[in-house]
C-alpha positions in Angstrom: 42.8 -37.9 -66.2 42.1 -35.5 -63.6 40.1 -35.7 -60.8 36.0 -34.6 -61.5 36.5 -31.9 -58.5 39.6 -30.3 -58.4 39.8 -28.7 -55.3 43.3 -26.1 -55.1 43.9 -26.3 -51.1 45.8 -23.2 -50.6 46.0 -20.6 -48.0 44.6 -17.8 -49.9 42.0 -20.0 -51.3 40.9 -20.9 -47.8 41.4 -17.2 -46.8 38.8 -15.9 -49.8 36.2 -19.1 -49.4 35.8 -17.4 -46.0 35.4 -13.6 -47.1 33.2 -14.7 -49.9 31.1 -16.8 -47.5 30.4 -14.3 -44.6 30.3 -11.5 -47.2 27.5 -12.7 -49.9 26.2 -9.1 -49.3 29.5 -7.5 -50.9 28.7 -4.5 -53.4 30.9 -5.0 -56.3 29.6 -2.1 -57.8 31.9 0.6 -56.5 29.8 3.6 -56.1 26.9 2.6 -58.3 23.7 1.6 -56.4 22.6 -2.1 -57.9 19.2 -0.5 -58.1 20.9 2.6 -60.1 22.8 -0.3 -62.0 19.4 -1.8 -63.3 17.7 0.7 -64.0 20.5 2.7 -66.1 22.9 0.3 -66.7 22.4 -3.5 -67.5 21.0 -3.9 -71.1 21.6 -0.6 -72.1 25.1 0.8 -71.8 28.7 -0.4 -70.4 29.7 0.5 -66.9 33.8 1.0 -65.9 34.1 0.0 -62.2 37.4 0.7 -60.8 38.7 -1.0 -57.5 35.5 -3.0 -57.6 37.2 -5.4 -55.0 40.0 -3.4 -53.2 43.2 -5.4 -53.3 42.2 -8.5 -54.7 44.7 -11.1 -55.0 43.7 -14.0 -57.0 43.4 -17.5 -55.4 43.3 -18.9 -58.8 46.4 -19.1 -60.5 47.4 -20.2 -64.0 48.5 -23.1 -63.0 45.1 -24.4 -61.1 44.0 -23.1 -65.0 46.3 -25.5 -66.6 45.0 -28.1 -64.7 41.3 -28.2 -64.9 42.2 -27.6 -68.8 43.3 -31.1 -68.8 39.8 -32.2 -67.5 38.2 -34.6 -70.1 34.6 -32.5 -68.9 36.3 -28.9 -68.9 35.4 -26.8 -72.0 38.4 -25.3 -72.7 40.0 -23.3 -75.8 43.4 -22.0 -76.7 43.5 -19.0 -79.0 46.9 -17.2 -81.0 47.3 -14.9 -83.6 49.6 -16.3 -86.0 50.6 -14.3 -89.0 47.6 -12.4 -89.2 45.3 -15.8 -88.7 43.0 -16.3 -85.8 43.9 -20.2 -84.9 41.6 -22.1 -81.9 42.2 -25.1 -80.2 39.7 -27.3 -78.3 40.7 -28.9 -74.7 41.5 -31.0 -73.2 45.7 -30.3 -73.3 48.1 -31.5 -71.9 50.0 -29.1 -69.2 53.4 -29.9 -71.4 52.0 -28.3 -74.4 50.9 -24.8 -72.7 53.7 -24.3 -70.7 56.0 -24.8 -74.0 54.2 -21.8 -75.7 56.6 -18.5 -75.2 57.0 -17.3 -78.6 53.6 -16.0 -79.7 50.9 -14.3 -78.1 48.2 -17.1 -76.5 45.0 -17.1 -74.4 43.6 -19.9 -72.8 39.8 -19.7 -71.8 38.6 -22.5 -69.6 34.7 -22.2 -68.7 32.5 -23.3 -65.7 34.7 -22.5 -63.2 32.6 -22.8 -60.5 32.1 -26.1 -61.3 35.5 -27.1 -60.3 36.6 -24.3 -57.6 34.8 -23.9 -54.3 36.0 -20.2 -54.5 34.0 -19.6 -58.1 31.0 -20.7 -57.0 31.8 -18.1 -53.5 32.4 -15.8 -56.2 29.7 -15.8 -58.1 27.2 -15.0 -55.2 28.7 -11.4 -55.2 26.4 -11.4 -58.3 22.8 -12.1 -56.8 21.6 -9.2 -57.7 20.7 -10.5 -61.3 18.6 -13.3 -61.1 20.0 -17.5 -60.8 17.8 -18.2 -64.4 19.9 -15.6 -65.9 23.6 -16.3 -64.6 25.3 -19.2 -66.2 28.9 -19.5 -65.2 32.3 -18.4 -64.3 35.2 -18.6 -66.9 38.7 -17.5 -66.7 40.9 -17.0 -69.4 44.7 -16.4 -69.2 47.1 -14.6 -72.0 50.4 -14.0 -72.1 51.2 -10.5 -73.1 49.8 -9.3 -75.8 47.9 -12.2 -75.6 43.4 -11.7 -77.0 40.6 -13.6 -78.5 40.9 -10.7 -81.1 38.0 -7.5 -81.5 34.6 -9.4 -80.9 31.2 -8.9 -79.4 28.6 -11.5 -77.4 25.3 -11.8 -77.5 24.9 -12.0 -73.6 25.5 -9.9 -70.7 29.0 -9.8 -69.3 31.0 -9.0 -66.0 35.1 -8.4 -67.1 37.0 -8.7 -63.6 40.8 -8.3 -64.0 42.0 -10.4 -61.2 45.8 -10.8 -62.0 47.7 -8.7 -64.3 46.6 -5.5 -66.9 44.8 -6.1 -69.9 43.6 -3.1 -72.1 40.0 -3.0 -73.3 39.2 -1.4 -76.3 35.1 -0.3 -76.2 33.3 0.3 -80.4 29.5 2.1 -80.1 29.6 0.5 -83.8 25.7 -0.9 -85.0 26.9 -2.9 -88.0 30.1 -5.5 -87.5 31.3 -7.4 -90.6 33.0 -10.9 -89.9 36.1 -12.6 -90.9 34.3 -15.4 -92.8 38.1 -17.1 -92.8 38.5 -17.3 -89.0 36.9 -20.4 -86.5 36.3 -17.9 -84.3 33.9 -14.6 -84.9 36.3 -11.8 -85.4 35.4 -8.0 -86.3 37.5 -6.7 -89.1 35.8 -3.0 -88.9 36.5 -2.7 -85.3 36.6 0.6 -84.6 37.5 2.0 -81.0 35.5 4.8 -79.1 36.8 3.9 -75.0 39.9 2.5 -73.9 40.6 1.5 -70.6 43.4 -0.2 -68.8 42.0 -2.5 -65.9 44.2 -3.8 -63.0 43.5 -6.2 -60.5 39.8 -5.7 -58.6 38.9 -3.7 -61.7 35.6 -4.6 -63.2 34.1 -3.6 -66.5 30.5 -4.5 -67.6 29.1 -4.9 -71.0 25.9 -5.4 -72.2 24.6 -8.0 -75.5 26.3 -6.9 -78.9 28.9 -4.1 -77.8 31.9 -4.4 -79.5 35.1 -5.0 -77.4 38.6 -5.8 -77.7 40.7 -7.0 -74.7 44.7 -7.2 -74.9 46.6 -8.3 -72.4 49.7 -5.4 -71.0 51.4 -8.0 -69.2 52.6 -12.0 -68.8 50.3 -13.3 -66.2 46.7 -12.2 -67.1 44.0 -13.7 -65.3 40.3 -12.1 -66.0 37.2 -14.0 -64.7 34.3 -13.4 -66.8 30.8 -13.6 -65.4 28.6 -14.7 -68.4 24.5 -14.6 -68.6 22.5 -16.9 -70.1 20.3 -15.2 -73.1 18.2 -18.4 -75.1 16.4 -17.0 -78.4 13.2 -17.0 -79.5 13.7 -19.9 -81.7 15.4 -21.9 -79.0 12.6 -21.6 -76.4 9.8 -22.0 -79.1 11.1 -25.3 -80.8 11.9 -26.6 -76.1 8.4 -25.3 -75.5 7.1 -27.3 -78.8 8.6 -30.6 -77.7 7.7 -29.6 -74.1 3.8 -30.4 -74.8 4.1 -33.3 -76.8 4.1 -34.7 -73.8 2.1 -32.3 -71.9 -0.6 -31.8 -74.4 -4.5 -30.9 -72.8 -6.9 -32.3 -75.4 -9.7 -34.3 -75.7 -9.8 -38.3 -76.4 -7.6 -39.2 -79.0 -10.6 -40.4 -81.8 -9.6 -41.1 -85.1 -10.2 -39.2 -88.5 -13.5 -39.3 -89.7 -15.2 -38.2 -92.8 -18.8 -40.0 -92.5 -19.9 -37.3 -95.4 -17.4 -38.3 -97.7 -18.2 -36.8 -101.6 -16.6 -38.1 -104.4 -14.3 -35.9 -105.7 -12.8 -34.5 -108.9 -9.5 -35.1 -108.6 -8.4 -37.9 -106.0 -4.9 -36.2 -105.1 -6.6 -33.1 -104.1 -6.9 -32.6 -100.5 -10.1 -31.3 -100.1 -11.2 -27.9 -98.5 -13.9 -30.1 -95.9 -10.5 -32.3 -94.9 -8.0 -29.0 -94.1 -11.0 -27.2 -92.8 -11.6 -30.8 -90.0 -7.5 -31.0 -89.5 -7.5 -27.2 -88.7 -10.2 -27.6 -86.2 -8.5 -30.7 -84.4 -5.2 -28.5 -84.4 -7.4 -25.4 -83.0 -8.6 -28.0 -79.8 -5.0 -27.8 -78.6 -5.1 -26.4 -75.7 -2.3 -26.1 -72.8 -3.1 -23.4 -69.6 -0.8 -20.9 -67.2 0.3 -24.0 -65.1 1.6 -26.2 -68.0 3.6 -23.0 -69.1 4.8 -22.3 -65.9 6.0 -25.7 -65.5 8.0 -25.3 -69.1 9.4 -22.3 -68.2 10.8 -24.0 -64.7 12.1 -27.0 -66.2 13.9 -25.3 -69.6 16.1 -22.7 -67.6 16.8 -24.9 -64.9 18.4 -27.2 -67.0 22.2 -27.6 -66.7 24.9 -27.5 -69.4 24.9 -30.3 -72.0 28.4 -31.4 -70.4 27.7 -31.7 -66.8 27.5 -35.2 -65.1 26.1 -36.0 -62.0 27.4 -39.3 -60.0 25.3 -41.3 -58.1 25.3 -41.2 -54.3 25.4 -45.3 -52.7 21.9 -46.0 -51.9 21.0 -44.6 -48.4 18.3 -45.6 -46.0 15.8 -42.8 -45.3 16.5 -42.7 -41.6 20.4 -42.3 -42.1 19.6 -39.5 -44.2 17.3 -37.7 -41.9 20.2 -38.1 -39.4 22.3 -36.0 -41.6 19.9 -33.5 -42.3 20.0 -32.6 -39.0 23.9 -33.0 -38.2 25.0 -31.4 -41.4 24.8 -28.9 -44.0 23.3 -29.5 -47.5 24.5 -27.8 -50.6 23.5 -27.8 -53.7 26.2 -29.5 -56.6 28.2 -27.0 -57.8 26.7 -27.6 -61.4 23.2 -28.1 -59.9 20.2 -25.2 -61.0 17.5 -25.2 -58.7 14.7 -22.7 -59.2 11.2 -22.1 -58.6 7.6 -20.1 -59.1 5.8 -19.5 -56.5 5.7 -22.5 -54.8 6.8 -25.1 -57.7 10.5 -25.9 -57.9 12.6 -27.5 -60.2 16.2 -28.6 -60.2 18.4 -29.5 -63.4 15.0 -29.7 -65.6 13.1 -31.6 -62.9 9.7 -30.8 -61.0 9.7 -31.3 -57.6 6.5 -32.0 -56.3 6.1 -30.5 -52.6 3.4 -29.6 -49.7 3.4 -26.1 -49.7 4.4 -26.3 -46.1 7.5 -27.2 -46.7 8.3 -24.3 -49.7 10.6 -21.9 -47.1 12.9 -24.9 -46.5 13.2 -25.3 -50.4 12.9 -21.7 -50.8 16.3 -21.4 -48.4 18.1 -24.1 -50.5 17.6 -22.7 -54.1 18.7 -18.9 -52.4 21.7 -19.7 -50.8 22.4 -23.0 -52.6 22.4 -24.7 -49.1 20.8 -25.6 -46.2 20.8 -26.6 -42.3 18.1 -27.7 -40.6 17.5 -27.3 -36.7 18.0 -30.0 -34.7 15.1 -29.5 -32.9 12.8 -30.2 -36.3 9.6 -32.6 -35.5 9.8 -36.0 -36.6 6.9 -36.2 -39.0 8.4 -32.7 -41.2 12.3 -33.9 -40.8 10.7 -37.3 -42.4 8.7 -35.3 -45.2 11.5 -33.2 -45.8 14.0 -36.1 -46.4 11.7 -37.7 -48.7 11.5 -34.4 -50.8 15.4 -34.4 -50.6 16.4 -38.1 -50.6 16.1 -38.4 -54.4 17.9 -35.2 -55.2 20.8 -36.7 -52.9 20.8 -40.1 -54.5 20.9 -38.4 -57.9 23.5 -35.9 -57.0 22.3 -33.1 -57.5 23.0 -32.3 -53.5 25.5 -33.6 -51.3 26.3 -32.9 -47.5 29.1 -30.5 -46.6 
């Protein structure tokens, strides 16, 4: 099995972690403003950027693909085209069986990247301009030539960087798709084309929800990252906010059903009108307020994928910890999501509960996903800042640099 973090030590990785890191700035746009972008843009209509990072050269190579596909925790899929059949396999693989595959056309897709790769995560700050509750993750896919997940659309946002290779994207302005009801995977079979572009590496395209696109790899070594946004329906954040307030619920004591002016009644399976009209008026009193809300909405979109497991730190005594604090950097687990309102923050679905003094310190951590404290700190806020952090350490969810 491999390793949880698998960390590809090589020069040009090193060389990029770098860039990435004193560059968090970096417009990827080319010459569109991000304001210009969100105003004209994002939701609305696709965007070609060429040369959106001049002479990129991809740290991450097929290989470092391979092997986080072998990852018991990696979501991973392999797609071919076989006879005229869309076929998909589920990770993990073994590196024998991909490497074995000439023959026909093949894609492997491998998602949270940045879960894995110190440069994803790097990568994925060149995209701060949308906001951290709407970015999910990084995922790269490799194909052979030829080599596509077949004409398809999303129902999310999405960033297409060609980062090794050419791949050819075909671009519909169709309303109305019909589905291959055969296929395991959602294919169009009325694609029709309206754009075609050819994207080399540092070439960027952006698509918003439901645009139909087709990408097919033009050579043997395509590598495109794709930057996905999360997009939870209406029925999804109703049915989360429903079970939010069972335990969250504002009402009055909990008394039991009464009926002191019972009648006798007609027919004794009939639920009378006087019984729904008192049930209706004990659902009415339910009442929740802004806050409780507020606190939903922190705790549902900063909760991490389904798949991601945090290990335990050793215990560690508060005063070691403060220590740290001070002598190193903090950072946020790669598959950490810390947000916050106002002055409320929550990480991976959890409120933390905090003096309002101590929100810019917080405030820095969630930004830039870490921190340093000064040395020169006071002893009573370096002790009421490792008690905020202390239990986000021992569950994980941070570790020191």
């Amino acid at each position: 099995m491999v390793a949880h973090n698998v960390t590809i030590l090589t020069e040009e990785v090193i060389r990029l972690n770098k860039i990435m890191r004193l560059n968090r700035k970096t417009h990827i746009l080319g010459k569109t403003s991000v304001n210009n972008f969100l105003k004209n843009y994002w939701q609305k209509k696709p965007l070609l950027i060429k040369n959106a990072i001049a002479n990129f050269v991809s740290p991450v190579t097929a290989s470092d693909l391979f092997t986080i596909a072998q990852n018991e925790e990696a979501i991973s899929r392999l797609i071919e085209h076989k006879q005229g059949i869309w076929q998909v396999k589920y990770g993990p693989f073994k590196r024998s069986d991909l490497l074995k595959k000439t023959n026909i056309p093949w894609t492997i897709l491998v998602q949270n990247i940045n879960h894995y790769l110190p440069f994803a995560e790097s990568f994925l700050n060149l995209f701060k301009f949308i906001p951290y509750a709407r970015l999910d993750d990084l995922m790269i896919s490799y194909a052979t030539k030829k080599g596509s997940v077949g004409p398809h659309f999303d129902s999310y946002d999405v960033f297409l960087f060609q980062a090794q290779g050419v791949r050819e994207w075909k671009i519909s302005d169709q309303k109305k798709f019909t589905l291959d009801k055969k296929s395991p995977i959602k294919i169009i079979t009325n694609f029709k084309s309206k754009n075609s572009w050819l994207l080399k590496p540092g070439d960027m395209l952006y698509l918003p929800p439901n645009i139909g696109h087709w990408g097919i790899s033009q050579s043997d070594d395509c590598l495109t990252y794709s930057i996905g946004f999360r997009a939870p329906g209406t029925f999804e954040i109703q049915s989360n906010f429903l079970d939010f307030i069972q335990d969250h619920l504002i009402t009055n004591v909990n008394e039991i059903y009464k009926d002191p002016n019972l009648t006798l009644q007609k027919n004794p399976a009939e639920i009378s009108s006087n019984m729904t009209k008192s049930i209706r008026g004990i659902v009415d009193r339910l009442r929740w307020d802004k806050s409780s809300i507020n606190h939903f909405i922190g705790q549902f979109l900063s909760e991490p994928i389904e798949s991601s497991i945090f290990e335990a730190q050793k215990p560690l005594s508060l005063k070691v910890f403060e220590k740290s604090l001070i002598s190193k950097t903090l950072r946020l687990n790669p598959k950490a999501r810390m947000l916050f309102i106002k002055n409320n923050f929550y990480v991976n679905g959890e409120y933390i509960k905090i003096d309002k003094k101590y929100t810019p310190y917080l405030k820095c951590l969630a930004n830039d996903r870490e921190i340093s404290l000064e040395s020169t700190l006071n002893k009573k806020d370096l002790s009421a800042l490792g008690i905020i952090l202390l239990p986000l350490y021992l569950s994980g969810f941070v570790g020191f640099i």
